[in-house]
C-alpha angles and dihedrals in degrees: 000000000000125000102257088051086056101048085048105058082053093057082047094058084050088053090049092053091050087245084141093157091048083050104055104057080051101049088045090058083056099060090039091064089041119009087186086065091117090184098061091043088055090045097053087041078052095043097041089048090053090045089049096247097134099161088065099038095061094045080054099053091034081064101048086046085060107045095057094022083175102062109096090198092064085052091046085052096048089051100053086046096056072050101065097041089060093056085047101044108019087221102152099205089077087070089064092038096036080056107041086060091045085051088042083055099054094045091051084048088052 
């Protein structure tokens, strides 16, 4: 298991326990080390949504949607992020952008 996998599943057991600021600066040393490491780019879409920091969480899912543009989960995700900034944010633009990457989703899943 490389470095970056390890350090990862221990992010993971922070996120578990809902320690969402001790995770991020973690996660971002991880992408720092590999900034194709989907995973951790899904996980601090999944941290900075929790925290409220909207702005960040959808760079980072927009990422992960770009580094594997034919995965329909990352789009699921993505959508569901754009979601979530919407309820935290009542900007209305994320419901168009929330469902053109459902819709991207569905199309992947055929």
């Amino acid at each position: 298991m490389s470095d970056v996998h390890a350090a990862y599943n221990e992010v993971e057991k922070l996120i578990d326990a809902e320690q969402y600021e001790e995770a991020i600066p973690r996660l971002k040393e991880i992408v720092q080390q590999d900034d194709s490491f989907v995973l951790a780019h899904l996980a601090l879409a999944r941290v900075y949504t929790k925290t409220g920091q909207h702005v960040e969480a959808i760079e980072h899912g927009q990422k992960a949607c770009e580094l594997e543009p034919n995965d329909a989960f990352n789009f699921t995700a993505m959508s569901v992020t754009y979601q979530r900034a919407w309820a935290g944010t009542q900007d209305q633009r994320y419901i168009q952008l929330a469902e053109d990457a459902m819709a991207q989703a569905r199309m992947l899943e055929g």
